[in-house]
C-alpha positions as CSV (number, residue, x, y, z in Angstrom):
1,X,7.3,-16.0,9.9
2,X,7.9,-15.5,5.9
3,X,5.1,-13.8,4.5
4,X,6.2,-12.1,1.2
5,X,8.6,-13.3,-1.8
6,X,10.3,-11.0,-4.5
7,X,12.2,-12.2,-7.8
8,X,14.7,-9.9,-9.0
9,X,15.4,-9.7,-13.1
10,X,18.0,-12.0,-12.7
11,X,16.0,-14.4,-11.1
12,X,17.0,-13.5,-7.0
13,X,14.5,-14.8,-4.7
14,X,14.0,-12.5,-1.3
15,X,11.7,-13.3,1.5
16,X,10.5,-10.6,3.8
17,X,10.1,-12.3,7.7
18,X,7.9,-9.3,9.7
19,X,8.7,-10.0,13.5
20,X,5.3,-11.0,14.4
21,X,6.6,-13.0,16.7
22,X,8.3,-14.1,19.5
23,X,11.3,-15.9,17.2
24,X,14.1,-13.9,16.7
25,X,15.2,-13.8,13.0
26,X,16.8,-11.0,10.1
27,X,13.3,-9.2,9.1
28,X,14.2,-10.0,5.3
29,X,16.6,-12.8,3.8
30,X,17.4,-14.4,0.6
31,X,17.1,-17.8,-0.5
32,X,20.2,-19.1,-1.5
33,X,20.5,-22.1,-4.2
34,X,20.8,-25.0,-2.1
35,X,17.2,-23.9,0.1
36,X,18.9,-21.9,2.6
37,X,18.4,-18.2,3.7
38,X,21.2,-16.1,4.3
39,X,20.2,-12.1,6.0
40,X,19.5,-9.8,3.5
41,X,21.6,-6.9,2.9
42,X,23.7,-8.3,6.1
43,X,25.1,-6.0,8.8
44,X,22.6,-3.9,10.8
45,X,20.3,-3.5,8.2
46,X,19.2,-7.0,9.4
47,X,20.1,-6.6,13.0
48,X,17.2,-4.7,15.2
49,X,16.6,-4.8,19.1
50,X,14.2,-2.4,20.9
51,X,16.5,-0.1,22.3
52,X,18.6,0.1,18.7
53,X,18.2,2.8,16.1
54,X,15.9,2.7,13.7
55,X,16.7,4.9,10.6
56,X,19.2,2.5,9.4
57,X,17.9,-0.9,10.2
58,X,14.4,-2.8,9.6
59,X,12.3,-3.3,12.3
60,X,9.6,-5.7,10.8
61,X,9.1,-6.2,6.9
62,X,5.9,-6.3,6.2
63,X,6.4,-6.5,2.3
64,X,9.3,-7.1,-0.5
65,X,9.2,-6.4,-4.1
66,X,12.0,-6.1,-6.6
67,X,11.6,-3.9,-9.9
68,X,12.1,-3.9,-13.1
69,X,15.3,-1.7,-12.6
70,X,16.9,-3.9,-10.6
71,X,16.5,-2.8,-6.9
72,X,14.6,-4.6,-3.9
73,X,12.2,-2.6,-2.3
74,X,11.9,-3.2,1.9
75,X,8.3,-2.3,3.1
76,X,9.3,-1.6,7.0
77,X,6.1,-1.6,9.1
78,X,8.3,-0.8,12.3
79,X,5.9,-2.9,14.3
80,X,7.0,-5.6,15.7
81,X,5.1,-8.3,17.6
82,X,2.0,-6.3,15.8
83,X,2.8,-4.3,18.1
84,X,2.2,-0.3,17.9
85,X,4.8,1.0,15.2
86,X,8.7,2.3,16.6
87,X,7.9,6.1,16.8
88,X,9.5,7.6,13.1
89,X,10.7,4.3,12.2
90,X,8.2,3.3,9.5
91,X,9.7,3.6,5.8
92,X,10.5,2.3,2.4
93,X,14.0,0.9,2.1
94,X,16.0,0.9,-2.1
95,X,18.5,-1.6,-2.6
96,X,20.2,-1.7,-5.6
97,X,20.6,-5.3,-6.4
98,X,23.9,-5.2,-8.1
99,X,26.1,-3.8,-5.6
100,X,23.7,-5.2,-2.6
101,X,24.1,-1.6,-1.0
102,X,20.9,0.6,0.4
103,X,20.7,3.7,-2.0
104,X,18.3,5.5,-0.5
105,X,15.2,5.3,2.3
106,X,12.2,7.1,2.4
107,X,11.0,7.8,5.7
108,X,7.2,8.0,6.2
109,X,6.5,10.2,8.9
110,X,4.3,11.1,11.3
111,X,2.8,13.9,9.8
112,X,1.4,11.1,7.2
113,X,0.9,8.4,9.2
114,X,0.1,8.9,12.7
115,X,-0.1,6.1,16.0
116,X,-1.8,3.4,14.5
117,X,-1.2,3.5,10.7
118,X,0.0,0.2,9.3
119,X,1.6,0.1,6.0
120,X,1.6,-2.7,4.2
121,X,2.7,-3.3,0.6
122,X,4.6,-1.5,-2.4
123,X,4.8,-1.2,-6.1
124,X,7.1,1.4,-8.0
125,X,6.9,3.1,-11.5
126,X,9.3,5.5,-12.8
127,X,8.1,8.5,-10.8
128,X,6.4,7.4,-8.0
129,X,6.3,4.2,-5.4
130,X,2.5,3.5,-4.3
131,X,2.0,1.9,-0.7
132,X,-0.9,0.7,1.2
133,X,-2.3,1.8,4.6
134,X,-4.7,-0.9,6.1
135,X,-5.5,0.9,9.3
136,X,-7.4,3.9,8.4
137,X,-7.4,3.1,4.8
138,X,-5.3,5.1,2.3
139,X,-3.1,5.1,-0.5
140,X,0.5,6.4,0.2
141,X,2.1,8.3,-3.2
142,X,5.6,9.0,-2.5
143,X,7.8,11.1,-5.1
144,X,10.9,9.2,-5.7
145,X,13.0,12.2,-6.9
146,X,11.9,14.3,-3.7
147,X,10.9,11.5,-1.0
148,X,7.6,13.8,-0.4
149,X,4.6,11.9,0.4
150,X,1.0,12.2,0.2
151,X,-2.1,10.4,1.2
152,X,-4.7,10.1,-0.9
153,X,-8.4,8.1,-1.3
154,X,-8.2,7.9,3.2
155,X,-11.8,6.6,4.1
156,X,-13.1,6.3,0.5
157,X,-15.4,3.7,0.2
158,X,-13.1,1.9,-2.1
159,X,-10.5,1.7,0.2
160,X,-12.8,0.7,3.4
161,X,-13.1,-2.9,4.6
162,X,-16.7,-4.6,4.4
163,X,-17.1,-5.6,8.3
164,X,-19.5,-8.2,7.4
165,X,-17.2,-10.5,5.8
166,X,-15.6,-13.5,8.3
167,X,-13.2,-15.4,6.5
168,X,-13.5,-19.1,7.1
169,X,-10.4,-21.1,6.5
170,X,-9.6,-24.9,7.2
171,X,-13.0,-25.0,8.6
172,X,-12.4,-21.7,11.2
173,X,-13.7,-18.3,11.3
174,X,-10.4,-16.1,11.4
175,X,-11.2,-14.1,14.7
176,X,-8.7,-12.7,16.8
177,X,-8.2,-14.0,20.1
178,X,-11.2,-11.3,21.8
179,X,-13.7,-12.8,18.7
180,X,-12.9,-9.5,16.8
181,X,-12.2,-10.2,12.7
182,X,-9.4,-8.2,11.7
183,X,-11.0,-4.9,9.7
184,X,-7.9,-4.5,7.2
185,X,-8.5,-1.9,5.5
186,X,-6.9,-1.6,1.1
187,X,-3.8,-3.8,2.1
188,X,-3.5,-5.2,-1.6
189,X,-2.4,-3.5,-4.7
190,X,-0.7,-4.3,-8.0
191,X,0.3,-2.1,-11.5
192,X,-1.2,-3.4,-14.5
193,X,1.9,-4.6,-16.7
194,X,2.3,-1.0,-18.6
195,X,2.0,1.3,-15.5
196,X,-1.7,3.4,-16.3
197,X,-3.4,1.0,-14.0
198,X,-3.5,0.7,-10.2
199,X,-5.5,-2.0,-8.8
200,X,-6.1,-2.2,-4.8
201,X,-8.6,-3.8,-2.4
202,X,-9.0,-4.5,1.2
203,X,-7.1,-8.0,2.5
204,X,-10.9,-9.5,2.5
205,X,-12.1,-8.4,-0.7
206,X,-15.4,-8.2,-1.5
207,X,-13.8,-5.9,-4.9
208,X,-11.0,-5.5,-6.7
209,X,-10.7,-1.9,-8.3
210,X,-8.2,-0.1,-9.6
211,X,-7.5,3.8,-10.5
212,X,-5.0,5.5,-13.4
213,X,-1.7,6.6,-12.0
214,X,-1.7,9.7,-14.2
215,X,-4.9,10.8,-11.5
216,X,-2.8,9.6,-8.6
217,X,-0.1,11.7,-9.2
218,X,-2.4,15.1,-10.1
219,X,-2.3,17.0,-6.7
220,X,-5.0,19.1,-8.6
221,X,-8.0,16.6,-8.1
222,X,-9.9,17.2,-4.6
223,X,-10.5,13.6,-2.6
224,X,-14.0,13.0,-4.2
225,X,-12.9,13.8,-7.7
226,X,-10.1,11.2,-7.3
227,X,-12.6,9.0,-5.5
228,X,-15.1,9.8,-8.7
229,X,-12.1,7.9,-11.0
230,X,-12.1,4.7,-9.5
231,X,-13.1,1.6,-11.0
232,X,-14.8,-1.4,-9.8
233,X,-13.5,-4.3,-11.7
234,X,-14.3,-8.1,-10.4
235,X,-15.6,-9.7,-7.2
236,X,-12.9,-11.9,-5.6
237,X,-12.8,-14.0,-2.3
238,X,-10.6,-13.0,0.6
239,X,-7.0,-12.4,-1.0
240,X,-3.5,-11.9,0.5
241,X,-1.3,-11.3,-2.3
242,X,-1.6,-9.9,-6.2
243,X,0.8,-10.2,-9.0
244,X,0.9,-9.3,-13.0
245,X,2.7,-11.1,-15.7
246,X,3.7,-9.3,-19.3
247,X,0.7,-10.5,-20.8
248,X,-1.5,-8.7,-18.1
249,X,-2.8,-11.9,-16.8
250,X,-3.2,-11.0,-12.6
251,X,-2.6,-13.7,-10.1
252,X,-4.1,-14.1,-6.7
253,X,-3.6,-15.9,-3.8
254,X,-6.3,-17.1,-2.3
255,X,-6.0,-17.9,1.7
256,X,-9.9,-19.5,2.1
257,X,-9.6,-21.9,-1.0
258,X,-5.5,-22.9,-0.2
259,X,-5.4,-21.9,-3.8
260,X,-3.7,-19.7,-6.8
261,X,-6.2,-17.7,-9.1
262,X,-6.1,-16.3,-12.3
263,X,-7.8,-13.5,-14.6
264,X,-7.4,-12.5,-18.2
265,X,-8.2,-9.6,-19.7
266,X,-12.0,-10.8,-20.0
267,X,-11.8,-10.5,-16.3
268,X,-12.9,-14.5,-15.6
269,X,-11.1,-15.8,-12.8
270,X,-10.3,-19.4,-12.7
271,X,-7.9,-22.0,-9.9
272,X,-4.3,-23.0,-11.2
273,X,-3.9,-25.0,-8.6
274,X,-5.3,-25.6,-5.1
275,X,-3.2,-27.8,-2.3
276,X,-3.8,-28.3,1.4
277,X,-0.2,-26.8,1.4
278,X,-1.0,-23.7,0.0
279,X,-1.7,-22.5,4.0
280,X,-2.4,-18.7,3.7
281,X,-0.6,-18.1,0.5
282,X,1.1,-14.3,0.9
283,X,2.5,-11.8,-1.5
284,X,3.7,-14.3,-4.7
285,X,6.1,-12.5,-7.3
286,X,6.8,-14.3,-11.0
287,X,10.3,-14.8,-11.4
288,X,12.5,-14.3,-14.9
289,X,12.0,-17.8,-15.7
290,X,8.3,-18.0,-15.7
291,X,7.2,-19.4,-12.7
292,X,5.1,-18.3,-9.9
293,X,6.6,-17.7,-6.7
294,X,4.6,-17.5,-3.3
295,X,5.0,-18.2,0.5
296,X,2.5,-20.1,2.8
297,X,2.8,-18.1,5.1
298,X,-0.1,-19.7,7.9
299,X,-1.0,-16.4,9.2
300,X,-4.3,-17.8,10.1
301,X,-2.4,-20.3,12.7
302,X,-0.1,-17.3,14.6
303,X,-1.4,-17.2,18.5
304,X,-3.3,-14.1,18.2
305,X,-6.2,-15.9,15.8
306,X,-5.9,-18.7,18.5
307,X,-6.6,-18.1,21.9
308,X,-3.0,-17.4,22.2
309,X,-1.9,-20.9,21.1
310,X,0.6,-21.4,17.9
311,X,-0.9,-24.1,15.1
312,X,1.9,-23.2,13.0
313,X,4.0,-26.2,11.4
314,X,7.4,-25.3,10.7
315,X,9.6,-25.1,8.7
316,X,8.0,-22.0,6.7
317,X,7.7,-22.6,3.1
318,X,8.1,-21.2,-0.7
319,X,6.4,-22.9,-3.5
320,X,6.6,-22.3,-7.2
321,X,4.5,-23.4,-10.1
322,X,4.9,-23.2,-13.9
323,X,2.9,-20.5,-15.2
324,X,0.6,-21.8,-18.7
């Protein structure tokens, strides 16, 4: 499964491939010229069995996303099948691009994130790296000088899921196998192009909102004084993936309407372009030479949303649009 593209500064496309299931397959790759995927950094970063070690190799990337400085940044779950995560195995992974060597990885503990706690995706700024927990619903801020993390914003109302919303897509409710819908808690985030703005919501919306960074990073502010700082800032549909382009301009991915959004500054959001392709369109990134780059990942069609049976049509796909 490929559920998650990044586009380096030089224009490097990586694809992160959590082992949700049963396939065996490097847990992140990059997409070489010709349309081919070759593992991603190689060796045993890319090589993980259940009896292996953990603290240098990736069990299941849930996320990639490369930064402005040049590295690619590994979002490892450690849970694979959606199964419970590898005990001490969950983390962030730095790559620096230009020598294609790991430079450093930032364990998350379990004195952050006990059984249960699924991270999901990553963005970086000069001092810290901001990650999402979808299971109890939190904010991970983790130092980058000192690896230290904390959680913040855990069971704000900002961060919870609403449990009345059922996703509908291709004409199904998204249930899991036992009828339950999924309750993922903030999943999403994105920085506003110069870094004072976080915005975050849960995978199923109903609201995007977003925080300043400067109040992120003050260990000073109790839980309901942060919580007090957060801004409501549009109502969207059920989203999977969130990206910014220089101009400010977000982009959303829209898994119910097989579809791309956009929203200026005036905060209307209009379609770019909707395809029956688009099927469950995943983290996108925008790549050096403007375009928009995004996965259909068909998440909706893995067994456990139904009855155990796969309705995914391979081969996995990457699309790319010109951005106006």
């Amino acid at each position: 499964m490929l559920n998650g593209v990044a586009v380096s500064p030089s224009g490097r496309v990586f694809a992160s491939f959590p082992r949700w299931t049963s396939l065996e397959a490097p847990s992140v790759m990059e997409a070489m010229p010709g349309g081919s995927f070759r593992p991603y950094p190689g060796n045993q970063w890319n090589d993980w069995w259940p009896e292996a070690s953990s603290h240098d190799r990736i069990v299941s990337s849930h996320a990639v996303f490369a930064d402005a400085s040049n590295h690619l940044w590994i979002v490892d779950d450690a849970g694979p099948r959606v199964a419970p995560a590898v005990v001490g195995a969950q983390k962030l992974v730095r790559i620096d691009l230009a020598t294609d060597r790991v430079t450093r990885v930032y364990p998350l503990g379990a004195e952050i994130l006990p059984k249960g706690t699924m991270i999901g995706h990553v963005r970086v700024d000069e001092r810290c790296a901001y990650v999402t927990e979808a299971h109890h619903g939190s904010i991970l801020v983790v130092d980058l000088d000192s690896g230290r993390a904390r959680k913040v914003l855990e069971g704000a109302a900002s961060t919870r899921a609403d449990p009345s919303i059922v996703p509908v897509i291709e004409g199904r409710e998204m249930r899991r196998t036992t009828g339950e819908v999924p309750q993922l808690h903030v999943d999403l985030l994105e920085l506003s192009e110069d870094g004072k703005w976080l915005y975050f919501m849960p995978l199923f919306g109903p609201v995007l909102r977003r925080i300043e960074t400067r109040f992120l990073r003050d260990e000073t502010l109790s839980e309901d004084q942060l919580a007090s700082r957060v801004e409501d800032v549009v109502r969207v549909p059920p989203l999977a993936g969130i990206t910014v382009d220089r101009e400010g301009n977000l982009y959303f991915c829209s898994f119910t309407e097989n579809a791309i959004l956009k929203m200026g500054k005036d905060r209307k959001i209009e379609t770019l372009v909707a395809d029956p392709r688009i099927s469950f369109p995943n983290e996108p990134a925008i790549g050096p030479d403007g375009w928009l780059y995004f996965p259909s990942s068909q998440a909706h069609r893995l067994p456990a949303f139904n009855g155990g049976v796969s309705r995914v049509v391979l081969p996995f796909e990457v699309f790319k649009i010109r951005l106006p």
